[in-house]
C-alpha positions as CSV (number, residue, x, y, z in Angstrom):
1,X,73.1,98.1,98.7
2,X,76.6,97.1,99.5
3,X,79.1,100.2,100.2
4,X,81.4,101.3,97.4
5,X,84.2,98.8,96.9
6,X,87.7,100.3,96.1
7,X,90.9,98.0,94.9
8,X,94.1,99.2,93.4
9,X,95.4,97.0,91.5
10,X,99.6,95.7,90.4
11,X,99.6,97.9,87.6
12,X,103.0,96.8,86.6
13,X,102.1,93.3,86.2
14,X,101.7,90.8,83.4
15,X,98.8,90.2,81.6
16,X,98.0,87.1,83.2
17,X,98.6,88.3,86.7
18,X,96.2,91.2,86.7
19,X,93.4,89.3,85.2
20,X,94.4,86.8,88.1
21,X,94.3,89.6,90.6
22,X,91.3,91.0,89.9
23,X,89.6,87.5,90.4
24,X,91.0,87.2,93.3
25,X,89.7,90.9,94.3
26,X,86.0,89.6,93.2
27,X,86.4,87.1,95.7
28,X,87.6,89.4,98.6
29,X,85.3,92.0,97.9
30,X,82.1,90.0,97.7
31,X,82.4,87.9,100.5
32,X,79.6,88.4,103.6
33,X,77.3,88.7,100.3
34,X,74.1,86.4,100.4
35,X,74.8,85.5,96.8
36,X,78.5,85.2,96.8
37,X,78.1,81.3,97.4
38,X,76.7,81.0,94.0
39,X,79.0,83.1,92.1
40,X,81.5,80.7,90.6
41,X,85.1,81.2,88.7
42,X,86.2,79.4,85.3
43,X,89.9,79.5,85.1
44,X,90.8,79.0,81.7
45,X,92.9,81.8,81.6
46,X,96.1,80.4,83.2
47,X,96.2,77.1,81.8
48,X,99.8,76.2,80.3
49,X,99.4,74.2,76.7
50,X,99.2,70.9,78.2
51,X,96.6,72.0,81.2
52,X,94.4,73.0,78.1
53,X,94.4,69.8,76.8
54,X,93.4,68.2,80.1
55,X,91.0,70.7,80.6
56,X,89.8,70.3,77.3
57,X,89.3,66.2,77.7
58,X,87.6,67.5,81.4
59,X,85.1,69.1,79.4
60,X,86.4,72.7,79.6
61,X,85.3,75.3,76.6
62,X,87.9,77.2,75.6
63,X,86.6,81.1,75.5
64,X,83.8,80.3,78.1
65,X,83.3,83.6,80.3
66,X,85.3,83.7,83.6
67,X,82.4,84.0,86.1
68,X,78.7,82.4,86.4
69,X,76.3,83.9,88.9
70,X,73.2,81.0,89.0
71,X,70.8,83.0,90.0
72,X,67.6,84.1,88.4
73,X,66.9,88.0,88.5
74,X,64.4,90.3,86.8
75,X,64.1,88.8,83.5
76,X,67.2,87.2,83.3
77,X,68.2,83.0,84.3
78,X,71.6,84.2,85.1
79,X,75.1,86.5,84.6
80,X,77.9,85.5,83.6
81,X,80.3,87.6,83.3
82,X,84.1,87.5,81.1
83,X,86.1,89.5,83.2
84,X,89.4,91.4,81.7
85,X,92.0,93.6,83.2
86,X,91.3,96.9,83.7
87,X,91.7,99.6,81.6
88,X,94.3,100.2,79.7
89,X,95.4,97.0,80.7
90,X,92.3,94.6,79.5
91,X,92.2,93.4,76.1
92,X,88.8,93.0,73.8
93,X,87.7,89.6,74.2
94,X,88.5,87.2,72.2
95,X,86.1,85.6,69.2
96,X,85.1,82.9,71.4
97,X,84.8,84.8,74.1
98,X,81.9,86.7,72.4
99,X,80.6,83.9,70.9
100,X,79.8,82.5,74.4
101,X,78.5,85.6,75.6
102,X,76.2,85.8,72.7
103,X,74.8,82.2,73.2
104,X,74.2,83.1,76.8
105,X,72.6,86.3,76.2
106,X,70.4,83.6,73.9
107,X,69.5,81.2,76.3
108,X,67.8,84.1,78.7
109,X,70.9,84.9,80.3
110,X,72.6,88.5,81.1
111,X,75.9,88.6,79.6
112,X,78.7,91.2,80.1
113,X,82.6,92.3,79.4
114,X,83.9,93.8,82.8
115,X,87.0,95.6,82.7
116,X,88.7,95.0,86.7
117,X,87.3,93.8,89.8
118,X,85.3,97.5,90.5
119,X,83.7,96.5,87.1
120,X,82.6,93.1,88.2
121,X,81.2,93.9,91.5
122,X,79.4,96.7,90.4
123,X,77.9,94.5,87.4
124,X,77.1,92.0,90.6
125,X,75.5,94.3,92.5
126,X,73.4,95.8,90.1
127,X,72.3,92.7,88.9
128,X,71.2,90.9,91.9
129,X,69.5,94.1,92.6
130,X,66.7,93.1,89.8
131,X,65.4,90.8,92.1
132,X,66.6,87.9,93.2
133,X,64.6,84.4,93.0
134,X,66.9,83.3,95.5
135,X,67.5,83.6,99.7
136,X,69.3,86.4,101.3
């Protein structure tokens, strides 16, 4: 098991920026780990009107959760994983947000809300620690 990860975060920071530096904590945080190659981010959240509609006509899903971890463990195909700032900071997610999450969890996938980067990686961790089908 990987040692106890600590970040502080910008708490005087928009919105947009913590959720943004939280991802970017993820990243630190997990790299060296075997699965961290796999673990890929979504973006949606800092797209300006007119990158939404590009992204959109690109194929983006508005509401789809900010991380995807590929990789089969215990019973589960997958994680994803929509990430928010942490608390107080995070919001609830937003109706399409859970409707994602739920059509994950449907398809055999494990599907969480993390609130910070502490949230995520421990979410990670725990996961992978099912049992990987992949190499370490």
């Amino acid at each position: 098991m990987a040692a106890s990860v600590r970040w502080t975060p910008n708490v005087a920071a928009a919105p947009i920026q913590r959720e943004r530096a939280e991802a970017q904590a993820v990243i630190k945080l997990t790299a060296g780990r075997w699965w961290a190659r796999a673990l890929h981010h979504s973006p949606n959240e800092e797209l300006s009107s007119a990158g939404r509609q590009l992204a959109a006509s690109q194929g983006t899903k508005k509401g789809f959760p900010d991380w995807i971890l590929p990789i089969q463990a215990g019973e589960y195909v997958g994680l994803v994983i929509e990430l928010k700032a942490m608390r107080p900071y995070g919001k609830h997610p937003t109706r399409e947000q859970r409707a994602w999450l739920e059509w994950f969890t449907e398809q055999g996938w494990l599907a969480k809300v993390c609130y910070g980067a502490e949230d995520a990686i421990a979410t990670l961790d725990a996961y992978v620690a099912l049992g990987a089908g992949g190499q370490h």
